[in-house]
C-alpha positions as CSV (number, residue, x, y, z in Angstrom):
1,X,0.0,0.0,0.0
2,X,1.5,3.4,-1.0
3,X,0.6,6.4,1.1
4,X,-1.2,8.7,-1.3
5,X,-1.5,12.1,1.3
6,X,-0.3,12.4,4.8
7,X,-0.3,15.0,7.8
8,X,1.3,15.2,11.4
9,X,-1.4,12.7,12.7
10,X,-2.7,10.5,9.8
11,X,-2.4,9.5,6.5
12,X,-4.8,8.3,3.3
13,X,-3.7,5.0,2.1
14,X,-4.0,4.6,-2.1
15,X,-6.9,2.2,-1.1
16,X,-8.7,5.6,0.5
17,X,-8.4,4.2,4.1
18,X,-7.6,6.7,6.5
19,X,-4.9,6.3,9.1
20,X,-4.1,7.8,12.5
21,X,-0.6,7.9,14.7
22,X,-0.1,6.9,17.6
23,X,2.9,6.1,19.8
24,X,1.9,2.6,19.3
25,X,1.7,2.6,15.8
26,X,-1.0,3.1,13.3
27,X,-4.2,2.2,13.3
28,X,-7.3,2.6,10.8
29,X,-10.5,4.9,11.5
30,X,-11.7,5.1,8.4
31,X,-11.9,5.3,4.1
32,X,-12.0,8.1,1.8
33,X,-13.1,8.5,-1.4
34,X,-15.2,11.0,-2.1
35,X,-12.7,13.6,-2.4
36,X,-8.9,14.3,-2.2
37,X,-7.1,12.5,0.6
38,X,-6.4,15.9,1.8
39,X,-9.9,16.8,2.1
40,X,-10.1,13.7,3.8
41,X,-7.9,14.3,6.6
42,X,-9.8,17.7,6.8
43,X,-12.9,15.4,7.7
44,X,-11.7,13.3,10.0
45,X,-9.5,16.4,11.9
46,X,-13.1,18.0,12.1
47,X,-14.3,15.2,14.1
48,X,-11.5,15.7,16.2
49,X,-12.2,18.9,16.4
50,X,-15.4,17.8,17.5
51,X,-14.4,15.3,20.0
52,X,-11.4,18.0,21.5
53,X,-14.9,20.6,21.7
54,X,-16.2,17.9,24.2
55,X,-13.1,17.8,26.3
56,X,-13.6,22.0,26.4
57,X,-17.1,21.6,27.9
58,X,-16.1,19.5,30.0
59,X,-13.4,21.2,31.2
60,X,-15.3,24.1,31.3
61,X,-18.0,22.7,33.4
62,X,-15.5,21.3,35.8
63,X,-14.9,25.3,37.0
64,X,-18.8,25.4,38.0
65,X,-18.9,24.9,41.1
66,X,-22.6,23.2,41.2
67,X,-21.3,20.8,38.6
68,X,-22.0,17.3,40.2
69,X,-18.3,15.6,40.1
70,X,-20.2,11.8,39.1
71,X,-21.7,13.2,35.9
72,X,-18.4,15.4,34.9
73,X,-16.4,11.6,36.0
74,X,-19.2,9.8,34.0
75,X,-19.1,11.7,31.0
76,X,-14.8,12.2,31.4
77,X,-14.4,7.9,31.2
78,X,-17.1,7.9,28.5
79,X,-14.8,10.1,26.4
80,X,-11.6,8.6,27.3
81,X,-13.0,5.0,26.5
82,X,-13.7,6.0,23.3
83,X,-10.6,7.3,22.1
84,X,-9.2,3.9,21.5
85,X,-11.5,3.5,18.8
86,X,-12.5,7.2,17.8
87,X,-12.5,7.4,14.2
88,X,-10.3,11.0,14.2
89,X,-7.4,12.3,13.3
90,X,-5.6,14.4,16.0
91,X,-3.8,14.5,19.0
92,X,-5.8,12.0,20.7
93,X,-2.3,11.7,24.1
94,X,-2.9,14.8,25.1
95,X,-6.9,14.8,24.9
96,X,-6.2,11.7,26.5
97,X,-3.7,13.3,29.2
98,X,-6.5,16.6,29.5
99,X,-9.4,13.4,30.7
100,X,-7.2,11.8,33.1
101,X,-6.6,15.7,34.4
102,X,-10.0,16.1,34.4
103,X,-11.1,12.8,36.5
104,X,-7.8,14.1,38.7
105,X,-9.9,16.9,39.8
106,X,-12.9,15.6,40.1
107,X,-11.3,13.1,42.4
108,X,-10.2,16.2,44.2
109,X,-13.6,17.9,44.6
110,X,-15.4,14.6,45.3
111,X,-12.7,14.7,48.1
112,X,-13.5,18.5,49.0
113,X,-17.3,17.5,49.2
114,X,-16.2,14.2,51.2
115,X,-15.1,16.2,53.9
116,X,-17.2,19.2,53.8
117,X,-20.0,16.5,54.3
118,X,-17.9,15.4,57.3
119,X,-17.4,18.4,59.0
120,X,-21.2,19.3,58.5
121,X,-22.0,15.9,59.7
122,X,-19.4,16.3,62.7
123,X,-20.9,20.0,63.2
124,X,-24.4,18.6,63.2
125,X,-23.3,15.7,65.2
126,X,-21.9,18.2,67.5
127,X,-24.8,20.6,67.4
128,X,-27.5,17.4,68.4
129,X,-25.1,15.9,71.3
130,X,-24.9,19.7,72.8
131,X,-29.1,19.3,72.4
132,X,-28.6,16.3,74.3
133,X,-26.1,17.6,76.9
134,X,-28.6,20.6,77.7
135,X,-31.6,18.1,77.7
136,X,-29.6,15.8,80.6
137,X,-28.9,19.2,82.5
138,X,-32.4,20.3,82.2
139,X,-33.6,16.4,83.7
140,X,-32.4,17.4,87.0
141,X,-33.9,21.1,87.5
142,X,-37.0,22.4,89.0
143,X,-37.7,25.1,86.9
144,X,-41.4,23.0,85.5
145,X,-42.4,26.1,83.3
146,X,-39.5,27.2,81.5
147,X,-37.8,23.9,81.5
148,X,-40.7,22.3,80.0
149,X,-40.9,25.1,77.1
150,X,-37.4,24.3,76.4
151,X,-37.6,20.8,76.1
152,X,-40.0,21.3,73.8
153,X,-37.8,23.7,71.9
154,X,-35.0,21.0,71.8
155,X,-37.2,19.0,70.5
156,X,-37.9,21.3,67.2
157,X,-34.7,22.2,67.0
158,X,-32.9,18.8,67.0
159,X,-35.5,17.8,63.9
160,X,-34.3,20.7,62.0
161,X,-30.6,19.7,62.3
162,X,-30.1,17.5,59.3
163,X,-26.9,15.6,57.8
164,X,-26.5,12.8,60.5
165,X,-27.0,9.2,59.5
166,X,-30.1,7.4,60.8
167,X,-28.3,5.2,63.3
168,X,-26.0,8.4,65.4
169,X,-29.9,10.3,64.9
170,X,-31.7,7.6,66.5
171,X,-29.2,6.9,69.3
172,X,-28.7,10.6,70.5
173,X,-32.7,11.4,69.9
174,X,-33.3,8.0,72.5
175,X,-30.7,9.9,74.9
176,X,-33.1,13.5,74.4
177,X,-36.1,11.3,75.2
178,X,-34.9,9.6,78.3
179,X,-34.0,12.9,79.9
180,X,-37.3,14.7,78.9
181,X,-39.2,11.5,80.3
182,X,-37.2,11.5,83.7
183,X,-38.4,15.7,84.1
184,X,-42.0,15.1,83.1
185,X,-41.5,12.6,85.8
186,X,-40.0,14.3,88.5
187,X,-42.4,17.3,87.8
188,X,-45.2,15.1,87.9
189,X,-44.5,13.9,91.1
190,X,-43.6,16.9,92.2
191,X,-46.9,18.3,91.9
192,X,-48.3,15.5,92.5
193,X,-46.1,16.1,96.3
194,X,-47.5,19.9,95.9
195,X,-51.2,19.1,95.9
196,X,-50.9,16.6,98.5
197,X,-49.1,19.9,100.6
198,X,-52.0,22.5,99.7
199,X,-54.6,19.8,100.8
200,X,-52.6,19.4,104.0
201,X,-52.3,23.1,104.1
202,X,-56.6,23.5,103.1
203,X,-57.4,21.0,106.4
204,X,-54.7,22.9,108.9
205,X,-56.1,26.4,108.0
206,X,-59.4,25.2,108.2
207,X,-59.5,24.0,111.4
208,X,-57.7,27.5,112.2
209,X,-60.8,29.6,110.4
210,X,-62.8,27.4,112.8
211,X,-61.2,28.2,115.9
212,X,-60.8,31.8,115.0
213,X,-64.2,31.9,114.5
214,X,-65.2,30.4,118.0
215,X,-63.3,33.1,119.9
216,X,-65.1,35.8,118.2
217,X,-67.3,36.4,121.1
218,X,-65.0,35.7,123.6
219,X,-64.6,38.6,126.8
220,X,-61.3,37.0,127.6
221,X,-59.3,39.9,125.8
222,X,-56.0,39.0,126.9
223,X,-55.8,35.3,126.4
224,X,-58.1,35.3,123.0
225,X,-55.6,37.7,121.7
226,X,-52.6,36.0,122.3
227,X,-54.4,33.1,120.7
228,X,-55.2,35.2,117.3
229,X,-51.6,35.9,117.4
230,X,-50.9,32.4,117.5
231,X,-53.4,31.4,115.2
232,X,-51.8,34.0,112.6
233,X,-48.4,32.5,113.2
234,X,-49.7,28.7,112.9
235,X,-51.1,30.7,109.2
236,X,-48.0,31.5,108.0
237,X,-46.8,28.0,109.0
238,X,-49.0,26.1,107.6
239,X,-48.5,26.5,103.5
240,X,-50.6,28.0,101.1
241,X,-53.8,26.0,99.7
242,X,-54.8,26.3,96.2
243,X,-55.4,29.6,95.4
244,X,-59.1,29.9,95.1
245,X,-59.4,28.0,98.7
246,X,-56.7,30.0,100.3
247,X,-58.5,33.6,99.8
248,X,-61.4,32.5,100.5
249,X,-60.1,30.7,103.8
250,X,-58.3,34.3,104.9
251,X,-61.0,36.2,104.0
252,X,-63.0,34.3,106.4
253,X,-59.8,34.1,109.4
254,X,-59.1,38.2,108.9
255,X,-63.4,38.7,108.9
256,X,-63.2,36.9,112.5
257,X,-60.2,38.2,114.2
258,X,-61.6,42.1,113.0
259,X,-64.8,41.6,114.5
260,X,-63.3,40.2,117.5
261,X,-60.5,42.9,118.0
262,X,-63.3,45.5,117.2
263,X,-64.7,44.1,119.9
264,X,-61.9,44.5,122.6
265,X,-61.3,48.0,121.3
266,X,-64.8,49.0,122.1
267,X,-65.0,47.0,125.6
268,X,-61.1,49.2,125.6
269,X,-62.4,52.3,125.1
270,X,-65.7,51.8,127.4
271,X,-63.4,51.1,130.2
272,X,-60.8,54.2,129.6
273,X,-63.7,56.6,129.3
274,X,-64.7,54.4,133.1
275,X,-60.8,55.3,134.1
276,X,-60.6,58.7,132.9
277,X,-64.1,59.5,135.0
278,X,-62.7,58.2,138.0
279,X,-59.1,60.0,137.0
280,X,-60.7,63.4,137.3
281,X,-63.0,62.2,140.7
282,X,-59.8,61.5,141.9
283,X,-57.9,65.1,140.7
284,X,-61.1,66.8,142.5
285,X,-60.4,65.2,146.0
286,X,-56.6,65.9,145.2
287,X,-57.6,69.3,145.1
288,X,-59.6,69.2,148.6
289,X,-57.0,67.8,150.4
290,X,-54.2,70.7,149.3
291,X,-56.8,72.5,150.1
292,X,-56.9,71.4,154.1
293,X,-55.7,73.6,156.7
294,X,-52.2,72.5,158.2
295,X,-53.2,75.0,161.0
296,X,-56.2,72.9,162.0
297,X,-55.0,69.9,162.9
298,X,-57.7,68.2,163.8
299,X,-60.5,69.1,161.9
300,X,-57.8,68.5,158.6
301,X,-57.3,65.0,159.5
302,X,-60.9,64.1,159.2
303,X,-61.5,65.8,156.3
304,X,-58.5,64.1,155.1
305,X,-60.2,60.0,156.1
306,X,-63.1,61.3,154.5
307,X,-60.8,61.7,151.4
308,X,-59.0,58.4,151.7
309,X,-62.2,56.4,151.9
310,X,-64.2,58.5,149.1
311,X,-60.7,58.2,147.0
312,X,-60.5,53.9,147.7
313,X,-64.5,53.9,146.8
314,X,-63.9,55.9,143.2
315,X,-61.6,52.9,141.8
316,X,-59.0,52.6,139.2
317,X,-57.7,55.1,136.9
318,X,-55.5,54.4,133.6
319,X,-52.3,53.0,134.8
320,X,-49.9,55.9,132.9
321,X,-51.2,58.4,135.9
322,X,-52.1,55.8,139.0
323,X,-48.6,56.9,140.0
324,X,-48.6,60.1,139.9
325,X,-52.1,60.7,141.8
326,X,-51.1,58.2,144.7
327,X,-48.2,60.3,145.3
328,X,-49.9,63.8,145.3
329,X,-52.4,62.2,147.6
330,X,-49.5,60.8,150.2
331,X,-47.9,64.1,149.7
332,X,-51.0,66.0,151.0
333,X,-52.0,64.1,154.1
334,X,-48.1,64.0,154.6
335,X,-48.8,67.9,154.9
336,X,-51.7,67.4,157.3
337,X,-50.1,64.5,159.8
338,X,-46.7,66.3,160.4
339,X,-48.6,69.7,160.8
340,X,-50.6,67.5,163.4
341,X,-47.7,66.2,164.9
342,X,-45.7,69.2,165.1
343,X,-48.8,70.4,167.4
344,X,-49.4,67.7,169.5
345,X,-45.6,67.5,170.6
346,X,-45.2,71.0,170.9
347,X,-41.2,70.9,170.2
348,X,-39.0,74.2,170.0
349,X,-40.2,75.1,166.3
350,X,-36.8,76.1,165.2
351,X,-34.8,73.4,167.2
352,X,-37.2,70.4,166.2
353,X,-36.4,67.6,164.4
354,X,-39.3,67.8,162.1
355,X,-38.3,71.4,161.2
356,X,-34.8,70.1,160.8
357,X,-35.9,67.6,158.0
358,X,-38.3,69.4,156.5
359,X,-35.0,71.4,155.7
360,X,-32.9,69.2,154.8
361,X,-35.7,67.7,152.4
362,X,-36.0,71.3,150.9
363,X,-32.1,71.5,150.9
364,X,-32.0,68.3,148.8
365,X,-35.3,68.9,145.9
366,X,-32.9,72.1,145.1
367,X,-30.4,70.7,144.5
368,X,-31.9,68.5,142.3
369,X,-34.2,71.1,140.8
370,X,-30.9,72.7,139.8
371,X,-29.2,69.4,138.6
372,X,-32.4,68.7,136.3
373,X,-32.7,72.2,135.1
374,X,-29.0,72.1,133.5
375,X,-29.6,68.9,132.0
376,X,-32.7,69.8,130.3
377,X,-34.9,67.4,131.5
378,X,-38.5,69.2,131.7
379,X,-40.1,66.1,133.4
380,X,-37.7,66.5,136.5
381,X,-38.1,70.0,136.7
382,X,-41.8,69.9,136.9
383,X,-41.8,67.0,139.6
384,X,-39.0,68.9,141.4
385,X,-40.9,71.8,141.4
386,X,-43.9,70.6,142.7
387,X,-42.3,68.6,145.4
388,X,-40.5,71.4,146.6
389,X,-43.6,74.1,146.6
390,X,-45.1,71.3,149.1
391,X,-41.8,71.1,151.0
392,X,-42.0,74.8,151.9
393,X,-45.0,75.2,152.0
394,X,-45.0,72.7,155.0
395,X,-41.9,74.1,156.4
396,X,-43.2,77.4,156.1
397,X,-46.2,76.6,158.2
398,X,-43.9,74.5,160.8
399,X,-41.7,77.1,161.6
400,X,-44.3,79.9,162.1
């Protein structure tokens, strides 16, 4: 066979069959005889042309990064496998070489998506066991309300985290589930233990309501209201009963301990009005026995039992000024008895020994008149005052 055209990659043989180079030798891929062996090269370059187009795209498509790396690998073999037996005339090595790059970086992404997937499958992996971590933590609490909200959120937001295979999914969702099923039971026995307690707390406060209400008509003022107060503090002991029970309840406990202290008050105020009566009975007679003649001896003395007895018939007066009228009544039959003493045993006025203390007594309320007046204190001043008026007033009349 004599070569009748040739070019770098091919030949036409006389016999119109078309030849291509390779490092291996030659090998047929077609005939031609419908033109000039030239123009038959030309055709079969064109479908190299064609086939090197392909590679392009390909290649082309390879720098998209949505491409999927199977099809460009698929379609990259389906082009390589054919160059064996493409029926072209080209450089079909380095087409060849250009595929294998090709499948070389496809290799490469499939290996960048590889372990993107991991890490969002270890990053979801991670996300879920931190879900499961929080759910554990939250087992143990007592926070019912928000705890239960959350758990509920865990649950909606360990769904939404995808990317995990079905078996890690299922093992870490089992580990949510235990711990929200140990808190629902722990808070249902918890208020399960709560309504037991407000039951508890509805039969204790009860049986207060009922006692408070049995002293409400009670005249024992001192002892019933130390009881209310106890009652009140047996109250706050006691725990709260459900809401609805519990106002009720000290609606009814406040209703009887008000009528019962409105009660005291009144009975209170009935006896101060009795006190304050007999207060100013009493500040009457005070003022008939200053009034009593030290001079008259006798005749003051009587008037002065007559006093006494009408003061011990009158009765009490408010404790804050029992005091204060006992004294001003010693203090004027004090007057009246040393005046009568004085008399009866005639001493030398100015030598006697009742004259003598009467001055020392006077000698001693100045002193502390004086002592009280630079300290300020009006109380003392007043008392002073008044005891020593009466002090020489006495000794006034003694030594006349």
């Amino acid at each position: 066979m004599s070569e009748r055209s040739s070019s770098g990659w091919g030949r036409v043989g006389d016999d119109g069959t078309v030849y291509l180079r390779t490092p291996s030798g030659e090998r047929p891929v077609g005939s031609w005889r419908a033109g000039s062996p030239a123009e038959g090269l030309a055709h079969f370059g064109r479908r190299y042309d064609d086939l090197a187009a392909e590679v392009v795209l390909l290649e082309r498509r390879l720098t998209v990064p949505s491409a999927e790396p199977a099809d460009l690998a698929s379609s990259a073999r389906r082009l390589l496998a054919s160059l064996d037996t493409a029926a072209v005339v080209g450089d079909l090595e380095t087409l060849a070489r250009r595929l294998e790059a090709v499948l070389t970086a496809v290799d490469a992404r499939k290996a960048e998506r590889a372990a993107e997937r991991a890490r969002r499958t270890a990053a979801a992996i991670e996300a879920k066991e931190a879900l499961v971590a929080e759910s554990q933590r939250l087992a143990s609490g007592s926070d019912w309300k928000a705890s239960g909200e959350r758990f509920r959120a865990i649950a909606t937001e360990f769904r939404a985290i995808t990317g995990v295979d079905r078996r890690t999914d299922t093992e870490l969702w089992k580990k949510v589930t235990v711990a929200r099923e140990e808190f629902n039971r722990r808070r249902t026995a918890h208020f399960a233990a709560l309504d037991q307690q407000r039951a508890q707390a509805r039969e204790r406060k009860e049986a207060i309501v009922a006692e408070a209400d049995a002293l409400v008509d009670s005249t024992e003022w001192s002892s019933s209201s130390a009881r209310y107060r106890a009652l009140l503090d047996e109250w706050k002991s006691a725990g709260r009963a459900p809401k609805d029970v519990e106002d009720a309840l000290w609606l009814r406990f406040r209703s009887a301990q008000d009528a019962f202290f409105a009660r005291r008050n009144a009975a209170n105020a009935e006896r101060d009005a009795a006190l304050r009566t007999n207060q100013a009975s009493k500040e009457q007679l005070l003022a008939e026995a200053a009034a009593l003649d030290p001079s008259q001896p006798e005749r003051s003395l009587r008037r002065l039992r007559e006093i006494e007895q009408r003061w011990d018939t009158i009765g009490k007066v408010p404790r804050e000024a029992s005091a204060d009228l006992e004294r001003r009544l010693s203090a004027a039959g004090d007057r009246i008895r040393h005046a009568a003493d004085a008399r009866w045993r005639r001493p030398q006025t100015a030598e006697s020994a009742f004259v003598t203390t009467l001055r020392e007594s006077v000698a001693k309320l100045e002193a502390k008149l004086e002592r009280a007046r630079a300290c300020g204190r009006a109380d003392e001043v007043a008392k002073a005052e008044s005891a020593l008026a009466t002090q020489r007033e006495w000794l006034s009349h003694a030594t006349r």
